[in-house]
C-alpha positions in Angstrom: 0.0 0.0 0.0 1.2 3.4 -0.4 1.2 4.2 3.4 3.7 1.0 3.8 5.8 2.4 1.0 6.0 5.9 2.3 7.2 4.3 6.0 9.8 1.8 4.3 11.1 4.9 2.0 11.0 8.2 3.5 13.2 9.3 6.2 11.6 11.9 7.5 8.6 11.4 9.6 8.9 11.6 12.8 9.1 7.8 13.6 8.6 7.5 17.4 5.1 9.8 16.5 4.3 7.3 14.0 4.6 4.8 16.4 2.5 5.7 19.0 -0.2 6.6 16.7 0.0 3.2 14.9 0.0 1.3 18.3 -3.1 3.4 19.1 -4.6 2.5 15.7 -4.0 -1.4 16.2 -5.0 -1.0 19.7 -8.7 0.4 18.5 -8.6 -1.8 15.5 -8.4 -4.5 17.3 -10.8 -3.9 20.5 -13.6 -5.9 19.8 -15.7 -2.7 19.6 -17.4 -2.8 16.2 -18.1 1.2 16.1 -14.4 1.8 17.6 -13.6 0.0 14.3 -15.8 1.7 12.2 -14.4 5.0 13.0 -11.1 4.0 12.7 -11.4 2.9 9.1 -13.2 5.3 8.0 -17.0 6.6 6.4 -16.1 3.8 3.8 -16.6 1.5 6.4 -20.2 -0.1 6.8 -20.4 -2.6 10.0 -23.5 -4.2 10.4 -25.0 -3.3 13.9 -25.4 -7.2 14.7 -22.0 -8.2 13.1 -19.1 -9.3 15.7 -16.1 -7.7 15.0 -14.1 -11.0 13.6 -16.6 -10.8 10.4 -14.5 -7.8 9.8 -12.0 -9.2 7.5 -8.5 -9.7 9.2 -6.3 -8.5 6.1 -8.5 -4.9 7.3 -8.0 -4.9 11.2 -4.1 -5.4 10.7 -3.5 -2.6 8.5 -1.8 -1.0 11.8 0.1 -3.6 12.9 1.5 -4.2 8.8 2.7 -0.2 9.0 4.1 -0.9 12.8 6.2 -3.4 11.7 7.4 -1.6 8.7 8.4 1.6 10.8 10.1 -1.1 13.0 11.9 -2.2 10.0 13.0 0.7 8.2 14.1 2.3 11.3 15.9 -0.9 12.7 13.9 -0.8 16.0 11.8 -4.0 16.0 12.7 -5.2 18.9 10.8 -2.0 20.3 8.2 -2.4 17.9 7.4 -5.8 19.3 7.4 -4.5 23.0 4.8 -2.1 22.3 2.8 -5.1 20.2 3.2 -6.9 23.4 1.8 -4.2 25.8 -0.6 -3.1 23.4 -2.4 -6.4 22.5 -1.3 -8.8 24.2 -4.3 -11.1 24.4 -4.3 -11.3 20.8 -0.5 -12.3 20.3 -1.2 -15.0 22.3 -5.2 -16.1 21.4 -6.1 -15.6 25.4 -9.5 -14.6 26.6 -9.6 -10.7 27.7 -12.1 -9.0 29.2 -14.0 -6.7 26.9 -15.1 -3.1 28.5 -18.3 -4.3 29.3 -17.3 -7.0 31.4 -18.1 -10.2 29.5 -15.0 -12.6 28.1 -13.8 -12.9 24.8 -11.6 -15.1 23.1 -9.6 -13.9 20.6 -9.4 -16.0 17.4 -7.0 -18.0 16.2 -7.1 -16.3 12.7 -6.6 -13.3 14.6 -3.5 -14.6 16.5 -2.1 -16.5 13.3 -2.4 -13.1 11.2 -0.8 -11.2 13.6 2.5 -13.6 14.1 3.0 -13.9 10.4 2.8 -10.9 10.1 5.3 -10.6 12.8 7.5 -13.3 11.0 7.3 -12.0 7.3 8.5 -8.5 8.8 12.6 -9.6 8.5 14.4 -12.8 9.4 15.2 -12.4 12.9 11.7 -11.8 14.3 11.0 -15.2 15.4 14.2 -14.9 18.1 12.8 -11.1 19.2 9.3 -12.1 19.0 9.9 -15.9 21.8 11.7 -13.2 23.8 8.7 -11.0 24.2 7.5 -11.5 28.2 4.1 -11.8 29.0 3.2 -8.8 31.5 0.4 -10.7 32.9 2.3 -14.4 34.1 6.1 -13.2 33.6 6.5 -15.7 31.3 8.3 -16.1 27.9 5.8 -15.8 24.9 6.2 -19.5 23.7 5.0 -20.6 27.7 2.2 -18.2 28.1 0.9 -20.0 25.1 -2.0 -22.5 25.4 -1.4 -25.7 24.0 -3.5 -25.8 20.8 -2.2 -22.1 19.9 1.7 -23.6 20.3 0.6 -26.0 17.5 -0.6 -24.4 14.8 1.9 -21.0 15.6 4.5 -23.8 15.6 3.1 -24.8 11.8 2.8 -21.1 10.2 5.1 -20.8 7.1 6.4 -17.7 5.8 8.3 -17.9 2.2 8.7 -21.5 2.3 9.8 -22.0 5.8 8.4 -22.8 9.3 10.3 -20.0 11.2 9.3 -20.9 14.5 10.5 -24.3 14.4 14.1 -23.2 12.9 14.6 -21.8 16.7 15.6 -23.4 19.9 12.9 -23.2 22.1 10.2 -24.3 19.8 12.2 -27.5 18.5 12.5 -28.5 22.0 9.3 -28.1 23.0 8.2 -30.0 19.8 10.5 -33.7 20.4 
């Protein structure tokens, strides 16, 4: 898109702005608040009063997290990029039930969670390592462990160009045999 081309490309936005606006942007995108989602894409958008908010189609609630992870690349910070992922979603890195606003739990999907970690892995070819070092805020522990079961394995299967990159690293492997 021409928004991920201007952030690989042009040197001179103010990156750490950028940021903080997209991590705002995926945090809203990804609320679970069908009218939060609405605005945030825009008068072109036209959600269905009784539609949930996974009917929106994922490709359209990751448009933040895409243009995160480019600023992260272009500007070599994804490590940093990640962190803010991590404190900004973190239910839906990891497919975990949350507690919407109103009170009543949620579980993310696992489209939702697969989308955003290939995303995460198709961004450059050391994310896997940065994104297994993440720590979970809520049980202090690595991402791979505050993973339920059933999300390990099919996280463990995604491929990106050819390759399983979460299986090429240490943890994972073991965790596998």
């Amino acid at each position: 898109s021409t928004l991920n081309l201007f952030l690989s490309e042009d040197q001179h936005y103010d990156a750490t702005r950028a940021t903080i606006m997209l991590g705002a942007a995926t945090a809203k995108m990804l609320s679970g608040d069908e009218n939060v989602v609405a605005e945030t894409l825009g008068n072109s958008y036209n959600a269905m009063s009784n539609e949930v908010i996974i009917s929106t189609p994922i490709k359209d609630l990751v448009w933040p997290v895409r243009c995160l992870l480019q600023v992260g690349v272009a500007r070599n910070n994804l490590k940093d990029v990640l962190i803010l992922l991590n404190a900004t979603v973190p239910d839906e890195l990891r497919r975990r039930r949350r507690t919407s606003s109103d009170g009543s739990g949620a579980i993310s999907s696992m489209e939702l969670c697969k989308e955003l970690v290939s995303l995460i892995l198709g961004s450059e070819p050391d994310s896997a390592a940065l994104l297994l070092n993440l720590v979970d805020e809520q049980s202090h522990a690595p991402y791979w462990e505050s993973l339920e079961h059933e999300t390990q394995l099919s996280l463990a299967t995604i491929r990106i160009a050819g390759t399983t990159s979460l299986l090429l690293e240490d943890e994972v492997r073991t965790w596998v045999l």
